[in-house]
N, C-alpha and C positions, 0 to 999 in steps of 0.2 A: 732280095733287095727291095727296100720300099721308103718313101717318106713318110713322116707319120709326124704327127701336132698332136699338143695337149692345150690345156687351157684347167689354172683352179683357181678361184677368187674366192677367200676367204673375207664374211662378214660378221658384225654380231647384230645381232637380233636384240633390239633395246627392252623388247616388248619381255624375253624372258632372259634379259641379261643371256646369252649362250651364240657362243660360234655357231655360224652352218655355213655351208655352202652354197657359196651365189652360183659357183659354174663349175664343173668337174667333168671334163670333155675329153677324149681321148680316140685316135684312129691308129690302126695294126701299123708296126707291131706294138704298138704304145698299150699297156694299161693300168690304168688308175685306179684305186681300192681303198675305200675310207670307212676303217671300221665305225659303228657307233658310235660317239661319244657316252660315258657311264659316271664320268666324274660329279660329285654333287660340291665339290669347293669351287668358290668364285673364277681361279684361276681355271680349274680343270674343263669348266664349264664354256669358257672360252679360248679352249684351246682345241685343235683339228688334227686328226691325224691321216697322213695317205702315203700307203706304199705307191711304189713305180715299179713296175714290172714289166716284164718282155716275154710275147709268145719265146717257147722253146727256150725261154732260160738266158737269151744272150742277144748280141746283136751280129750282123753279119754284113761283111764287107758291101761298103755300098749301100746299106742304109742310113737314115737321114732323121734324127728325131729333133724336135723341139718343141719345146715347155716355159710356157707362159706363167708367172705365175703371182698373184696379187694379194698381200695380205692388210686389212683395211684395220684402222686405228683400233690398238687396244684386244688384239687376238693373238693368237701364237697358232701356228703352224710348223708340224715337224712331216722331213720327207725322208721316206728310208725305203729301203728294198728285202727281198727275204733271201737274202744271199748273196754271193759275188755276182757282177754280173759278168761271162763271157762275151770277149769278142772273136767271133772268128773270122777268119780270112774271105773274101771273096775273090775268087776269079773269073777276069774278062779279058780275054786276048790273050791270056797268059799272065796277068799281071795283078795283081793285088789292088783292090780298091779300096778306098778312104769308107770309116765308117766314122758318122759325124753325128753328136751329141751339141744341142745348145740350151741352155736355160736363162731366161730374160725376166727377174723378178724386181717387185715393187714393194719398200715394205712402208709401210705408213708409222705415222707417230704414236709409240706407246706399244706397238706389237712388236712380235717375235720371230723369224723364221730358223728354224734346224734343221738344214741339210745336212741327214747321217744316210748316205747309202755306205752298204758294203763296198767292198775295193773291188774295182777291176781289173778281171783276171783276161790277160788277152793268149791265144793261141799264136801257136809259130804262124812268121810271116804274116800276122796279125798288122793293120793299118788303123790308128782310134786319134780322132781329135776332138776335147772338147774344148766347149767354150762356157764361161757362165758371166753375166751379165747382172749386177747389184747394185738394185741403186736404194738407198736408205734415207729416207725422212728424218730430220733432225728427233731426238729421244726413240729412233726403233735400233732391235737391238738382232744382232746375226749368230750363229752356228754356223758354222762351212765345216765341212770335211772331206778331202780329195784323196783316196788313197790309190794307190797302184801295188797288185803282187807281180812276181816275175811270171805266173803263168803255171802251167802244168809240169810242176818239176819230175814227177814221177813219170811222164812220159818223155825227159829227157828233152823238155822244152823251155826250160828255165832261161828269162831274160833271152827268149831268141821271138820276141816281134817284130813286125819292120819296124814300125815309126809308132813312138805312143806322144802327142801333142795337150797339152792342158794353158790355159790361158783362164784366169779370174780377173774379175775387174770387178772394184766397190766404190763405191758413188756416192755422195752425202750430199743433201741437199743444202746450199750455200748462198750466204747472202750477203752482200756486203754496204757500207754503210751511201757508198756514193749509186747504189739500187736497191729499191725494193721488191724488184722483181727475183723468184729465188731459182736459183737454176744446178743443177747436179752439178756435181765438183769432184773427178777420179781424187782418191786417197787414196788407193791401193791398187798393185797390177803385180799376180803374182804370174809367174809362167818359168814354164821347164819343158826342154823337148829332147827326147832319145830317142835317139836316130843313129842307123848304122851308118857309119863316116865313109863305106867304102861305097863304090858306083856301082858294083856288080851286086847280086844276091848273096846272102852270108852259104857257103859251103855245109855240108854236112859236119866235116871236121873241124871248123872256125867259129871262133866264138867273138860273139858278134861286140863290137869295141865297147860300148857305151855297159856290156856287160862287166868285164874286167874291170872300171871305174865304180862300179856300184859291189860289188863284190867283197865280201860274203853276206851283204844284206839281201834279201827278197822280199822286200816289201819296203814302199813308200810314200809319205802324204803330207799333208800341209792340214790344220785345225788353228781355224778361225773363233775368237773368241771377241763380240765386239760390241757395247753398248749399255745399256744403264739397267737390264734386266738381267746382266752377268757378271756383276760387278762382284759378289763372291768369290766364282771360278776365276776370273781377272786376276785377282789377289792372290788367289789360293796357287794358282800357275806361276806367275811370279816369283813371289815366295819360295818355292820349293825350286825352281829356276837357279835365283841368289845363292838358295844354300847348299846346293848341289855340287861336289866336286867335280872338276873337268877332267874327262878321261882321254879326253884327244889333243885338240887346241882352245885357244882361247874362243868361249861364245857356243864349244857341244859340248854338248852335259848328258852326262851315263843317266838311267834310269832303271836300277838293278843291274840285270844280266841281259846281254842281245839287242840292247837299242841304245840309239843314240840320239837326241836332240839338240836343238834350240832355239829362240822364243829371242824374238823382235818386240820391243812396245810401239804401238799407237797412243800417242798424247795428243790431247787437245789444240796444240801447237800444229799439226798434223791437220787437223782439220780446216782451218783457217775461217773459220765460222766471222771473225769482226778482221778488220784491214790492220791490225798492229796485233801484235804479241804485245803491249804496254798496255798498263793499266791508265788510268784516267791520272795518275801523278806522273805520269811518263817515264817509272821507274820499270824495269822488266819482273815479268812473275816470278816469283821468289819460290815455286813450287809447281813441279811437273806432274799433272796430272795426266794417268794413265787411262785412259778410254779403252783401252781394246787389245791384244796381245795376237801373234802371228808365231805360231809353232811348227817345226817342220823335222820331220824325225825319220829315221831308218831302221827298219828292226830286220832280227835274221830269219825270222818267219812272222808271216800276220796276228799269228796267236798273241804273241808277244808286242804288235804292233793294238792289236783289240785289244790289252792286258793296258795299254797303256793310254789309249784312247778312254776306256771306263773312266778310269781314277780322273782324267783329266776334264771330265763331264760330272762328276759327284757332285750331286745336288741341281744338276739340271732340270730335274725333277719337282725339284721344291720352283721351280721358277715359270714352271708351265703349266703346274699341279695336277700331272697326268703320275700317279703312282706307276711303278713299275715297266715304266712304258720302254723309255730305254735301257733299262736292266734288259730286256727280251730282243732287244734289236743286237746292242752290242756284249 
């Protein structure tokens, strides 16, 4: 069990046009790993790359991590891990303790952040809360990705953790006409918590409630799609959203075989950047503009959930101009 801090501020360097890194700090079990930069296009040049990784592969009840994380105008940063990450259990007194994940980013005007870790795979009587904290400068643009599998099904631990907690919040920076002063403004709070409903410990033979509710998916996430440097993928999600037949109810949409979604818009309307939805004739907008989309899907194993995440990031690449980069992650 241990706390641990990171800290990475992404800059660019005027002198040769190219991202580096202003700070890249990290204490056990935290660690941070940022390959070289190789790219010679404009884009690739000012884009960063840093795995997050954890001694031994996981986290472990009771430990305490948080990650700072700054990206300065006109860079991109993508974060990702080499793997699912584990949670396992800790015990003190007999009882299972909280293992707590927070990340606190700042992205500035013109850059990019992609948080793609792999899904967290938690162990029985596993305890995991995260949190992530977004706060976005008018023109920077997001990736999120939060996935959850059910755990070690082949040891007969499928969906049996105590308590798995996630809580996102995105922030825009917001001004309005009667201040000049510009201050964050939530637009978005996504949160979901499973949690076994009974007071006592789930039994050997009991299958824990929140499991039968999600059943026969194993794996679940949310993908964030949101700003003026995804405005492709935006479209291209949408799109394929609209023309998707519905295999369940109104608003989830099949995706082949074994997964399920559906896709929320963020409009401009959403953001509330000037004090009227009226244009300057005091007629309303005649046209809703999409900024951003919120995806949230179920599949019956990760594969299938990864199968679906790729397509839904095609051409993410062209937009960081890191070839290859997340073809090898997801």
């Amino acid at each position: 069990m241990a706390k641990s801090t990171g800290t990475i501020h992404v800059s660019l360097d005027t002198g040769t046009d190219a991202a580096y890194l202003r700070s890249l700090q990290s204490s056990y079990p935290l660690r941070l790993m940022a390959p070289s930069a190789q790219s010679a296009s404009v884009l690739g040049r000012r884009h960063r790359n840093v795995y997050i990784l954890s001694f031994g592969g996981g986290l472990v009840g009771g430990d305490a991590v948080k990650l700072r994380v700054v990206v300065d105008p006109d860079t991109s940063l993508s974060l990702c891990t080499q793997g699912s990450t584990r949670v396992y259990k800790g015990k003190n007194g007999g009882e299972s303790k909280d293992c707590m994940q927070s990340l606190d980013a700042i992205v500035n005007t013109g850059s990019l952040l992609c948080l793609l870790p792999d899904h967290i795979s938690p162990f029985a009587d596993a305890r995991y809360k995260s949190t992530q904290m977004l706060a976005l400068h008018v023109g920077a643009s997001l990736v999120f990705l939060d996935w959850l599998g059910a755990g070690r099904s082949l040891n007969g631990e499928e969906w049996r953790f105590s308590v798995q907690s996630y809580e996102s919040r995105v922030s825009i920076m917001h001004a309005t006409s009667k201040s000049s002063k510009p201050a964050f403004k939530e637009i978005l709070r996504d949160a979901w918590l499973l949690e076994h409903d009974q007071p006592n410990p789930i039994p050997p033979s009991e299958i824990a409630s929140y499991a039968s509710a999600l059943h026969p998916y194993t794996c679940v996430g949310t993908l964030i799609l949101f700003g003026p440097r995804l405005t492709g993928l935006i479209e291209a999600a949408t799109t394929l959203f609209e023309n998707t037949i519905s295999i369940s109810h109104k608003g989830v949409k099949g995706f082949g075989e074994g997964i399920i979604w559906s896709l929320s818009k963020i409009t401009e309307d959403h953001l509330e950047l000037v004090d009227s939805a009226k244009d300057s004739s005091g007629d309303a907008a005649a046209a809703v503009v999409v900024v951003g989309v919120i995806l949230r899907f179920s599949a019956l194993e990760p594969r299938l959930a990864r199968d679906f995440i790729r397509e839904r990031l095609a051409g993410l690449e062209d937009a960081t101009g890191s070839a290859n980069l997340f073809s090898k992650q997801l």
